[in-house]
Structures are given as structure tokens and as C-alpha cells.
C-alpha positions as CSV (number, residue, x, y, z in Angstrom):
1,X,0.0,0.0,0.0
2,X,1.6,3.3,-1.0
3,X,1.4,6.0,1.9
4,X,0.1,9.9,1.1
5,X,-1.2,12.0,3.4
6,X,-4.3,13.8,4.0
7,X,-5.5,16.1,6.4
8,X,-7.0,15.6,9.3
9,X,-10.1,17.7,8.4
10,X,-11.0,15.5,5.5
11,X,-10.1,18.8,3.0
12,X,-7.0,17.0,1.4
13,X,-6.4,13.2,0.0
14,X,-3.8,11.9,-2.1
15,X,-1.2,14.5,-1.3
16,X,2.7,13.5,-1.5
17,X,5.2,14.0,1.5
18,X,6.8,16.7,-0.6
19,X,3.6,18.1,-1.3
20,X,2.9,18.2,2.1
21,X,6.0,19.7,3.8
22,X,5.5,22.5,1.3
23,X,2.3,23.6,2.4
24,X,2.8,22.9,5.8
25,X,-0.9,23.7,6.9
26,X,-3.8,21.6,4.6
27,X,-6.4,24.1,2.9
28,X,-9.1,23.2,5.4
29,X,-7.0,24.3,8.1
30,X,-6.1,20.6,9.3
31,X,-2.8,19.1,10.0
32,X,-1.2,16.7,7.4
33,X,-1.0,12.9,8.6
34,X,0.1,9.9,6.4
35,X,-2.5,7.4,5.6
36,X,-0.8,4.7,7.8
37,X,2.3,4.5,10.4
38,X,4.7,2.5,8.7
39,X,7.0,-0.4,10.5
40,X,10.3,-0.2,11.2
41,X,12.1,-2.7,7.9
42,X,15.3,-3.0,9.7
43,X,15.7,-5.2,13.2
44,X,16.2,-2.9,16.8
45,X,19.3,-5.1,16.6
46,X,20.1,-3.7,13.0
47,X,19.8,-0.2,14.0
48,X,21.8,-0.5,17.2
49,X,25.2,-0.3,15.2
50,X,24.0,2.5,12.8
51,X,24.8,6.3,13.5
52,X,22.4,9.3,13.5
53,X,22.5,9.4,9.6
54,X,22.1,6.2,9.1
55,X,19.1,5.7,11.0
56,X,17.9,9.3,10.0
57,X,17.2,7.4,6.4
58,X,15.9,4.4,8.3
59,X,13.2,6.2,9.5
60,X,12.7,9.0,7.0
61,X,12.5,7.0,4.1
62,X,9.0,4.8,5.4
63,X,7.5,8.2,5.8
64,X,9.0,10.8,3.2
65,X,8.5,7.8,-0.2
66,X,8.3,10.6,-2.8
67,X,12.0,11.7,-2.0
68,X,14.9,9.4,-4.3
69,X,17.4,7.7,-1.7
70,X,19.6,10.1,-3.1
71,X,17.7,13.2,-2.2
72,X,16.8,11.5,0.7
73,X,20.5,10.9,2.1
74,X,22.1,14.1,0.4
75,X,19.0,16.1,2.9
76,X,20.2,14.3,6.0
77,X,24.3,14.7,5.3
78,X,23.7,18.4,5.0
79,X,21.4,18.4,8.2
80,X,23.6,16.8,10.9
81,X,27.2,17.6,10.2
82,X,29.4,20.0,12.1
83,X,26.7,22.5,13.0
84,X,26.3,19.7,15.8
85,X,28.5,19.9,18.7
86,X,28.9,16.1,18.9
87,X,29.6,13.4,16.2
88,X,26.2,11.1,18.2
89,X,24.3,14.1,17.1
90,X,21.8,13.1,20.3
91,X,24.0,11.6,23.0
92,X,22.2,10.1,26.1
93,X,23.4,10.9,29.5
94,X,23.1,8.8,32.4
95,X,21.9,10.9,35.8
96,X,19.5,10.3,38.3
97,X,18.0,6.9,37.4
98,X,16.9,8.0,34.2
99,X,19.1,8.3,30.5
100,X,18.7,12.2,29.6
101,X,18.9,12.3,25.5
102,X,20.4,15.4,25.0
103,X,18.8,17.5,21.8
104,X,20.3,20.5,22.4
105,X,23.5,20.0,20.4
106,X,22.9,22.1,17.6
107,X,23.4,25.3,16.6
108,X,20.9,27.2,18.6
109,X,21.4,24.3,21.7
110,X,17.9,23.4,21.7
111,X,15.9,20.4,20.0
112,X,14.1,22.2,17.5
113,X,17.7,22.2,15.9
114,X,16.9,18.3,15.0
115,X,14.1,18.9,12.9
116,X,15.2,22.2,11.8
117,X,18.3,21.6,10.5
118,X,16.6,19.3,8.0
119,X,13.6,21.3,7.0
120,X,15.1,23.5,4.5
121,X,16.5,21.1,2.9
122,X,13.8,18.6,2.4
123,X,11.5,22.6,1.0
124,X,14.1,23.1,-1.1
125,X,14.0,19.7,-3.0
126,X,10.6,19.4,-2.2
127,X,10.0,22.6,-4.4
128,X,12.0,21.0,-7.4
129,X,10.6,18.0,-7.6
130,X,7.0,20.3,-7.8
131,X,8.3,23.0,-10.1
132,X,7.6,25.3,-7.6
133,X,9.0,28.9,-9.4
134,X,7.6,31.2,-6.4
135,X,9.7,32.7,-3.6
136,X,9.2,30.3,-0.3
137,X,7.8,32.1,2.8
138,X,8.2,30.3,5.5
139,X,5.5,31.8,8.2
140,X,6.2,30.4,11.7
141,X,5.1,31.7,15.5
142,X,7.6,30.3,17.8
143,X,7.6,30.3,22.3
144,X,11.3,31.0,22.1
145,X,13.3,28.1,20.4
146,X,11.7,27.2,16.7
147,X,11.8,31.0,15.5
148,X,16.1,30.8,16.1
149,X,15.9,26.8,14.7
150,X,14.3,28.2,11.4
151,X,15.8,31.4,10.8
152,X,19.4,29.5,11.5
153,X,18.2,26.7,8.9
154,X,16.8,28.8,6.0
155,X,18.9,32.0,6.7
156,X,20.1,33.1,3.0
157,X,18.7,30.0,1.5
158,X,18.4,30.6,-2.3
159,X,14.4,30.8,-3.1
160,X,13.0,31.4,0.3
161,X,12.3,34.3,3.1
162,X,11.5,33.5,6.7
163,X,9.1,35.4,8.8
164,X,9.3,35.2,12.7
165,X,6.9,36.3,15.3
166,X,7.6,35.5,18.8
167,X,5.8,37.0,22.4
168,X,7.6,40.1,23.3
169,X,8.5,39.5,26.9
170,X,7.4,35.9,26.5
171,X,11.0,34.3,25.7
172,X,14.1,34.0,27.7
173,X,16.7,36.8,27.2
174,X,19.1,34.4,25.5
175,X,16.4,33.5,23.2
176,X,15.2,36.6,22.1
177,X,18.8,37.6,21.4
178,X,19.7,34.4,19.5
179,X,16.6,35.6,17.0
180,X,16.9,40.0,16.6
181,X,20.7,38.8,15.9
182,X,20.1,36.4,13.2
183,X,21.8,37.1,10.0
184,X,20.4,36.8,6.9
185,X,19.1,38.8,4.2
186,X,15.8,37.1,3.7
187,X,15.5,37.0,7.7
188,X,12.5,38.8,9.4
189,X,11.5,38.9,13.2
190,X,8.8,40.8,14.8
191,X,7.8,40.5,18.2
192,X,4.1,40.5,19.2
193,X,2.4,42.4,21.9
194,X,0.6,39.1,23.1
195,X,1.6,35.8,24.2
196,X,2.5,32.3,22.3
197,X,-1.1,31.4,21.4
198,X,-1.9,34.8,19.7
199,X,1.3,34.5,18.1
200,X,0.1,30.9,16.8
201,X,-3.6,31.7,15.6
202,X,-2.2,34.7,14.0
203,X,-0.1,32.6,12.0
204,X,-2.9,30.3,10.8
205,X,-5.3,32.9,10.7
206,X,-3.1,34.7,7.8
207,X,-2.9,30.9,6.3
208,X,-6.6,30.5,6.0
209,X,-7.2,33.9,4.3
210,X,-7.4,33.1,0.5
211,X,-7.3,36.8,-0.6
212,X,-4.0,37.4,0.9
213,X,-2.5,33.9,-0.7
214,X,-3.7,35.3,-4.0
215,X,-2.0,38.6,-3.2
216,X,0.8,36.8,-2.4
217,X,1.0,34.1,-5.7
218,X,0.5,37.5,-8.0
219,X,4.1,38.9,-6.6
220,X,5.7,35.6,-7.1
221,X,5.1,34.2,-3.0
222,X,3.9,31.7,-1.3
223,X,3.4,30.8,2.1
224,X,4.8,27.9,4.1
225,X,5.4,26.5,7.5
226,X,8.5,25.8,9.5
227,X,6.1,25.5,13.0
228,X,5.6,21.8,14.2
229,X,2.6,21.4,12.5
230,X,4.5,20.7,9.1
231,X,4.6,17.2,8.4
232,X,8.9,17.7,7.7
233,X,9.1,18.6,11.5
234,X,7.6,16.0,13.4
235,X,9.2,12.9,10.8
236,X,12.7,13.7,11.5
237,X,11.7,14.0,15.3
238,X,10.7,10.3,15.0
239,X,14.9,9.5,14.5
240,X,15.9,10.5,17.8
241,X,13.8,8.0,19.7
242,X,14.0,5.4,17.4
243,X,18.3,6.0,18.1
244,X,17.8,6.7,21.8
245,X,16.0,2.8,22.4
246,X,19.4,1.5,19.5
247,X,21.9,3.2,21.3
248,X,20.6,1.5,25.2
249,X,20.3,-1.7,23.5
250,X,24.0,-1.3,21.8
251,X,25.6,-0.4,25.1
252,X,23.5,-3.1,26.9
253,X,21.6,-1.0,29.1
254,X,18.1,-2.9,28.0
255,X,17.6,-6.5,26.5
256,X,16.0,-6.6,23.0
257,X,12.4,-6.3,22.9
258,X,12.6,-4.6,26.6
259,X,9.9,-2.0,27.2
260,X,11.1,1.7,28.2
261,X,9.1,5.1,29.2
262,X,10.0,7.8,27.5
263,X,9.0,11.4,29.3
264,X,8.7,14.4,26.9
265,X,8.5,18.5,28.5
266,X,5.2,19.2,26.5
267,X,4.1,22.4,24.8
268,X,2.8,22.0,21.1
269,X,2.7,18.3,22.0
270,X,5.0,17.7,18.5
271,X,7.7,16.1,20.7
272,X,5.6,13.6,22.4
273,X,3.7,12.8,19.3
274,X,6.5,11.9,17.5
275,X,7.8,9.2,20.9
276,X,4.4,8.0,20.3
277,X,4.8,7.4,16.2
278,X,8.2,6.0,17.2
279,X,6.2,3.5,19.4
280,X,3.9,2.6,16.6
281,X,6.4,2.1,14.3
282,X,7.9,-0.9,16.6
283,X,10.0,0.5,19.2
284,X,9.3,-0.8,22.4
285,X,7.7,2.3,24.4
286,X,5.5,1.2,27.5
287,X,4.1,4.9,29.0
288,X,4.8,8.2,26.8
289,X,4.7,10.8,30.3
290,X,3.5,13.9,29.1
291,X,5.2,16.4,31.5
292,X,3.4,20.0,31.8
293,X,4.6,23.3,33.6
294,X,1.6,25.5,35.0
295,X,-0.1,25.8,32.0
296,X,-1.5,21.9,32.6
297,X,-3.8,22.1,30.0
298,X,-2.8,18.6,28.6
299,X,-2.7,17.0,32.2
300,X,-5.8,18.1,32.6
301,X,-7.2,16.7,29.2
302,X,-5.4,12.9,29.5
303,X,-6.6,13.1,33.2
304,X,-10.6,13.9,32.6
305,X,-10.7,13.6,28.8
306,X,-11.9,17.3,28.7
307,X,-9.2,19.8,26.3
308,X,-9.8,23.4,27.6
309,X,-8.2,26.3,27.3
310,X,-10.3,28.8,29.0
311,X,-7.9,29.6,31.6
312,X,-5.1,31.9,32.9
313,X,-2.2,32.4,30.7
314,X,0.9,32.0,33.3
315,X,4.7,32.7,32.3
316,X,6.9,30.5,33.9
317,X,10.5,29.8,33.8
318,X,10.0,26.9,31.1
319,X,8.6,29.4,28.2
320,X,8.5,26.8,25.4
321,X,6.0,25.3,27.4
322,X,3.9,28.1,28.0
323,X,1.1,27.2,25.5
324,X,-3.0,26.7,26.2
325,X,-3.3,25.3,22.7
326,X,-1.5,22.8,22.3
327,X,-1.4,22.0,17.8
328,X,0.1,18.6,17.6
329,X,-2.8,17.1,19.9
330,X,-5.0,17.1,16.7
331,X,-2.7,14.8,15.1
332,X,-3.8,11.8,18.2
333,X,-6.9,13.4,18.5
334,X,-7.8,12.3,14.3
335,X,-5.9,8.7,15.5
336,X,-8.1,8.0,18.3
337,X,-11.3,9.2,16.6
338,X,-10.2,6.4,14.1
339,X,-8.6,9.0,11.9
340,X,-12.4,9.9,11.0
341,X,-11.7,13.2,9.8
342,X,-15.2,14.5,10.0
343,X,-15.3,13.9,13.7
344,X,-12.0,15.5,14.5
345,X,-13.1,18.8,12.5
346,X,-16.4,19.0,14.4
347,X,-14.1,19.2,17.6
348,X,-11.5,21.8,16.5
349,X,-14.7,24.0,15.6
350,X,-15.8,23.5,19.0
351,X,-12.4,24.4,20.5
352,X,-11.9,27.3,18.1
353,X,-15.8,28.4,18.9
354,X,-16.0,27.8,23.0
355,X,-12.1,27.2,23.4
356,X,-13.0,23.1,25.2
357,X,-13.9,19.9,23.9
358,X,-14.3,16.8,25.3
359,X,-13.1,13.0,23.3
360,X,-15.5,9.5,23.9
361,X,-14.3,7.1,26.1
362,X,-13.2,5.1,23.7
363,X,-10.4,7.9,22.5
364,X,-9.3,7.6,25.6
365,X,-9.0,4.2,25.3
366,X,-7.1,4.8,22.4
367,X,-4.9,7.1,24.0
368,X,-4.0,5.1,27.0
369,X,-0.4,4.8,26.6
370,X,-0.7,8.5,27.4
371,X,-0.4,9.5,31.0
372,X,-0.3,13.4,31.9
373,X,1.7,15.2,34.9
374,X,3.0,18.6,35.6
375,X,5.6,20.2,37.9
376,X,5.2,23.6,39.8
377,X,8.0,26.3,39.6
378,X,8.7,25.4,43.0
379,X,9.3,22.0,42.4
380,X,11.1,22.0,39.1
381,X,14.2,24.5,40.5
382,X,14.0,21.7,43.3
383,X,14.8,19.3,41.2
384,X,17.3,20.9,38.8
385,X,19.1,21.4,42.2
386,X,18.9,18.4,43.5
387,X,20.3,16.2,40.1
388,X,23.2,19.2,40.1
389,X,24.0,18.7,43.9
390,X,23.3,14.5,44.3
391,X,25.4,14.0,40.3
392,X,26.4,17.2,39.0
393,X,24.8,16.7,36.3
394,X,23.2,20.4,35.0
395,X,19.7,20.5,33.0
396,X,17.6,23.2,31.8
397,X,14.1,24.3,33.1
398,X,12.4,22.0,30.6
399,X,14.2,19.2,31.4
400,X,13.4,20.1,35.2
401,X,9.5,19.8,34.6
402,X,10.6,16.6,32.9
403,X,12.4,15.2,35.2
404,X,10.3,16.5,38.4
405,X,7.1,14.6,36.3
406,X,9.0,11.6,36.3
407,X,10.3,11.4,39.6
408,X,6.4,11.8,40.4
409,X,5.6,9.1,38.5
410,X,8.3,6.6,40.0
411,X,7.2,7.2,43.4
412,X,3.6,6.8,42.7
413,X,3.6,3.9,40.2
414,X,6.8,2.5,41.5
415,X,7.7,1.3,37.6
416,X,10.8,-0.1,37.5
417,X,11.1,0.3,33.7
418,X,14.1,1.9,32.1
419,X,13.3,6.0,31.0
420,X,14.4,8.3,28.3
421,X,13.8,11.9,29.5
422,X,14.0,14.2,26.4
423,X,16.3,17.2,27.7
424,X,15.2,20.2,25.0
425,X,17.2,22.9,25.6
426,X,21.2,23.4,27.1
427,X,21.1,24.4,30.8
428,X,22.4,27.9,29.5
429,X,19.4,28.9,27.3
430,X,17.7,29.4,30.2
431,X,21.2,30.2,32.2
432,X,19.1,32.8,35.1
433,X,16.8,30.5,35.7
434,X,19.2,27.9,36.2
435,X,21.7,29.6,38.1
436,X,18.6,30.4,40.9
437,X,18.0,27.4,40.9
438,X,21.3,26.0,41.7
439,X,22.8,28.8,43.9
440,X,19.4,29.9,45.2
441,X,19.7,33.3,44.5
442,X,17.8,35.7,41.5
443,X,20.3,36.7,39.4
444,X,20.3,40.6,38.9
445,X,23.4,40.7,36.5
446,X,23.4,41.3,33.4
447,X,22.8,38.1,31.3
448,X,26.5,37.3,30.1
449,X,27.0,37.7,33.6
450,X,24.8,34.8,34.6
451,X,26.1,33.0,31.8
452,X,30.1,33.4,33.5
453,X,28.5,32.6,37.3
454,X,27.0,29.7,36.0
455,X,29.9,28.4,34.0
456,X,31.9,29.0,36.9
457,X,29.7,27.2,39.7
458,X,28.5,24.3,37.7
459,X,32.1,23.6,35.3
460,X,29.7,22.8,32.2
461,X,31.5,24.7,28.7
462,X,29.6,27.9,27.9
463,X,28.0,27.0,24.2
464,X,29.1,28.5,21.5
465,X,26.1,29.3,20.1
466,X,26.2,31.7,23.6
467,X,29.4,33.1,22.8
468,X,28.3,34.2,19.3
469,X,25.7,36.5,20.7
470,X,27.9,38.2,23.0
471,X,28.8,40.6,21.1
472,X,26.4,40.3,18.2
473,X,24.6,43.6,17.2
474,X,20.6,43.6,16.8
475,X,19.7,43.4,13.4
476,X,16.2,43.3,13.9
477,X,13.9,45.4,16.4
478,X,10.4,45.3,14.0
479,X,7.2,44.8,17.3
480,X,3.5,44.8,16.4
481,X,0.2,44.2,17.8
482,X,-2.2,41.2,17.5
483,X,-4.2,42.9,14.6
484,X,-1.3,43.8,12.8
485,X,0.6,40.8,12.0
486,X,-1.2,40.1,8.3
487,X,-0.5,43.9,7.5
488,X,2.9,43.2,8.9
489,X,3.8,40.2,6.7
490,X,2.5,42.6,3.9
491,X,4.6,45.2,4.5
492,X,7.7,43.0,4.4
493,X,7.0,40.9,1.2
494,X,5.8,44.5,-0.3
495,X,2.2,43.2,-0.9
């Protein structure tokens, strides 16, 4: 059976991964999914002695079957190659009674980098193989880490422009650096005077509106995604757990065919979706742990079956996962609905209309490998203390809600199965944070400050990626209100 995709709205049939990844978003406003999760063709035994690359193709090629193996492999060689800090690409890290993968080795030291660094590479030869003449804009809202991730990967890319918008006041202070510094002529960032989820429906409001894609197509343009809701983020997300479960069984931490947890920090849900197609595919995943900061609108949902975000927007420490609607979730909400595409729209209306929904019993039933925690602000600079202090082993404020979930989760359920924790983000995006954390104090230095305390108390390398910004002028200081941001896209493309 060949596999296409179609959306989960029932708008779109029949369309090609290449087709797919250049649209991003379907017409009907759904979320691309393949017809079918393919199976892993190549033993856990197989994969064990492979490297990143290899198993990049592994994966890629079940999903992505309009690329050539040549496309295909020439994508993933210009992807993960020295712009990551280490030759594993994703090493894991022992700490704690749980193996941290580490996805922050890239060149803006957080995971988006692993999809990201792939993405413009699998547009560009997705637009030849369409004959695709128009300039690519790539539209994307990000919480702090995919706006960098994109911008890094399609920054003077021949045939494309990025646009960025990202919550003013809503992002770290390395973040937001690492973004109005990008280089780049066909580089744009704006920040919003709102938080992540305006950013986001912003974003797919000025997708939806046909008049401006017209506009657009007459000078030559159009519109694309880089945001996890593309189809060519969440497939190359699937490699790293697929790796993580080879590289335990090559170093004979597990036996083959032995079940592990794997605990994602959870935003946009993207991360843990793509553990959960890993699982489906054949690795051996027993409970995906969804770990939530303060915004616990998914712990809420997988513990009462009810999705709603009429609530209190908080900011925490752990920005990226500062998000009430959470995009990815429509992706296992079509699975569990029996990937009935009718009944999936009539429950995005009712989100986009009341802002809640609530699944049958028997999606829950589908979903059961799902279980939902979250971890106060309190508790998660206890815990990024107390891995520092009992193994001096340093992780950011994501990983923190992470680990804090699982350690929850041990002690309750007293599972004794082996757990991959996916660590998102190096301990020194987030280095104030951190350093409070650790030393107990709030840091009232200026950042690069921080960033030499905390090298200094905690002996882990300052990135470069952090030492580039340094000394890095601003190259872009564009801001803009809610209401603005389609006239603000318009202004830049000279619409």
C-alpha cells in the first residue's frame, strides 16, 4: 500500500510528502497525517550499530516515499554535520536513574535544531521536484526556540524568506537575542504584543485567508510553514527516539524487545507525538509521560478527557511550554477518533468556537499509553538542584519539569522500567533561571554575567552558540500588535 497524506479535516487526500511539507498547513486548516504508520524494515538489533544518519534514512525513508534515496540521504548529510557539537548528534546521558537524551546539540542548543536543520533542505528539493517557481515564505510563530531553529536553517537559503513572530516579553533573554541577531538577508522577526497562542492563531489565521494567498501568488510568493505542524518537523523527530531505544540496546543498558518510558516537557505536543509514532512504528515504548509546567492544560485533558483552554495564561521559567493550545494534539486526536476526519473537525470548531472539547471514552481508550503530569515552579528549581547537587549533572528548566514529572511518576507507580527523558534545551538557554535554581539566588546581573556565574559554579563549557551573541549587534527590532501581524507580513514581502 503506498502512503500519502491527507488532512485531518478531510479537506485533502492523495497528497505527496513533498507536497505536504511544502504547504505545511492543509487548505481546510487541518494538520497533514500519512495514511498509515509505517514499520520499522530494519531489526532494533540492526539499528543498534547504525549512526544518527544512518538511521535518519531508516526512519525517513518509510515516511517521506516521494523523495529518491539520493535526495533523501544528500537532505540528512547536509542536516547533521558539524553544526552539531557532537559526532552522536543526540548523545544520552546517564543521571538520576533515568538516561537524559540530550537534543540540544545544535546550533541554537535546543531540539528544535533536529528537525530544523533538516527542514530547509527537504523545502528546497521538495519545491523542485513540484516545479515550484515562487519565492518560499516560510510563516512560523515560535515560544522561544523554533523561531532561532528556522531562521538558523533557512537563513540566506536561495528561493525562500522567513518570517518570525515571537511573544515580546514571553522568551528567555538568550532567546530573544539568539533571534533579533540572526543574520540573513531574507531574515525577518517581529515580536508581538501578546503571548504564544496569539502569536500561533495569527499565524494560521493569515494561512486560511485566501485573498492574501492570492496577493501573495500575483508577486511571485507563497506561504509555508516551519512550525511543528509541518509534516517535515515531526518525521525527522521520530529518529531521535527510534536512536535513543538502539543506542541503550548497543551499550546493553536494555535486552532486546525490553519496554522503556520515555518522558517528553510538553508544549505543542509535536515532541511527544513523535515518541508516540516512534512506538507505533515498533519500538518498544511502555508509557509516553507527558510532563506540563503551570499551563497543565494537557494533564488536565489525559486526566478527565476534557481539552480546555479557558484559563489563565501563566509565564513560567519553562517558556516553550507556555502554551494553552497545544497544535500537535490534533494529530492523536484524528488517531483516536479512528482517523475519521469528519469527527476531528467538528471538535477543533468547538475548541476554536467555546475554546474546550471533550473525546468518547473510547479515544481515551485509544490514548491510553498516554499519561499526563505537571511540575510547579517550585518543584522543578528543586529538582534541577537536586540532580546538580546528588550527580552534578546540569539541565535546563524544561528538562526540570521533565524530570520533576517523572520522579512523580516513580514514586507513585513504582515502575521499574528503564526511562528516556528528552532534555530540549542546554542548561544555559535558560542560564538565570538555572543559576537560581542551583545557587538559590535571582540573578540581577546582566545576562552574560549569569552566563560566566554559571559556568563558573557548575564547570559545564559555555555554548558557542552563547558566545556568538555576546557581542552580536541587533539586526532586527520590528514589534507589532495582534491585529497587525497580516498587515505586517505585507509590509515586508511589499504586498
Amino acid at each position: 500500500m503506498e502512503l500519502s497524506y491527507q488532512s485531518t479535516r478531510g479537506g485533502e487526500t492523495g497528497v505527496t510528502a513533498s507536497q505536504a511539507i511544502l504547504k505545511g498547513l492543509a487548505d481546510d486548516g487541518g494538520l497533514f497525517m500519512p495514511t498509515f504508520i509505517p514499520k520499522l524494515d530494519k531489526t532494533m538489533e540492526e539499528l543498534a550499530g547504525m549512526t544518527y544518519q544512518e538511521t535518519a534514512y531508516e526512519v525517513m525513508k518509510l515516511f517521506l516515499t516521494d523523495y529518491t534515496e539520493e535526495e533523501l540521504k544528500n537532505c540528512i548529510a547536509r542536516a547533521y554535520d558539524s553544526k552539531f557539537d557532537t559526532g552522536e548528534i543526540a548523545p544520552l546521558a546517564k543521571a538520576d536513574g533515568a538516561y537524559f537524551l540530550e537534543l540540544y546539540h545544535g546550533s541554537t542548543i535546543a531540539f528544535k535544531d533536529m528537525a530544523l536543520s533538516i527542514l530547509p533542505h527537504l523545502m528546497i528539493t521538495a519545491a523542485k521536484k513540484n516545479q515550484v517557481k515562487n519565492k518560499i515564505v516560510v510563516l512560523t510563530a515560535t515560544s522561544g526556540d523554533t523561531g532561532k531553529a528556522a531562521m538558523a536553517g533557512f537563513a540566506d537559503v536561495e528561493g525562500t524568506a522567513i518570517i518570525v513572530f515571537y511573544p515580546k516579553d514571553g522568551v528567555s533573554r538568550i532567546q530573544e537575542l539568539q533571534m533579533v541577531t540572526q543574520k540573513g538577508d531574507n531574515t525577518h522577526v517581529v515580536a508581538i504584543h501578546g503571548n504564544f497562542d496569539d502569536a500561533q492563531t495569527g499565524v494560521k489565521k493569515i494561512f486560511g485567508d485566501k485573498a492574501f494567498a492570492a496577493a501573495l501568488a500575483e508577486k511571485g510568493c507563497q506561504l509555508s510553514s516551519a512550525n511543528s505542524i509541518n509534516i517535515g518537523r515531526l518525521v525527522p523527530q521520530v529518529v531521535y527516539y527510534v536512536y535513543a531505544y538502539a543506542k541503550l540496546l548497543e551499550a546493553g543498558e536494555i535486552e532486546a524487545g525490553e519496554q522503556i518510558n520515555v518522558t517528553v516537557p510538553t508544549g505543542n505536543f509535536g515532541n511527544i507525538l513523535a515518541a508516540y509514532l516512534a512506538k507505533e512504528m515498533g519500538v518498544p515504548v511502555k508509557t509516553l509521560i507527558c510532563a506540563s509546567n503551570e499551563n497543565k492544560v494537557l494533564y488536565d485533558f489525559f486526566r478527565t478527557g476534557t481539552y480546555d483552554r479557558n484559563r489563565d495564561f501563566i509565564l513560567t521559567t519553562s517558556p516553550s511550554m507556555d502554551i494553552l493550545i497545544s497544535s500537535n494534539l490534533e494529530r492523536l486526536i484524528y488517531l483516536s477518533a479512528g482517523s475519521d476526519a469528519k469527527a476531528n473537525a467538528a471538535l477543533m470548531k468547538e475548541l476554536s468556537e467555546k475554546g474546550s472539547y471533550t473525546v468518547t471514552e473510547e479515544m481515551r481508550g485509544f490514548m491510553k499509553d498516554f499519561l499526563g503530569g505537571f511540575a510547579s515552579e517550585e518543584e522543578n528549581r528543586a529538582t534541577i538542584k537536586k540532580i546538580f547537587e546528588d550527580t552534578g549533572y546540569l539541565i535546563d528548566t524544561h528538562t526540570g519539569v521533565a524530570a520533576s514529572v517523572y520522579n512523580h511518576y516513580k514514586e507513585e507507580t513504582k515502575d521499574p522500567a528503564k526511562t528516556v527523558i528528552a532534555s530540549t534545551a542546554s542548561p544555559y538557554k535558560f542560564s538565570g533561571s538555572v543559576l537560581e535554581a542551583i545557587d538559590g539566588v535571582r540573578p540581577e546581573e546582566d545576562e552574560f554575567a549569569i552566563v560566566d556565574r554559571l559556568a563558573e559554579l557548575s564547570g559545564v563549557a559555555i555554548p558557542q552558540a552563547v558566545e556568538e551573541i555576546r557581542t552580536a549587534p541587533v539586526r532586527h527590532t520590528a514589534e507589532c500588535g495582534i491585529d497587525q501581524m497580516q498587515a505586517t507580513v505585507a509590509g515586508i514581502l511589499s504586498v
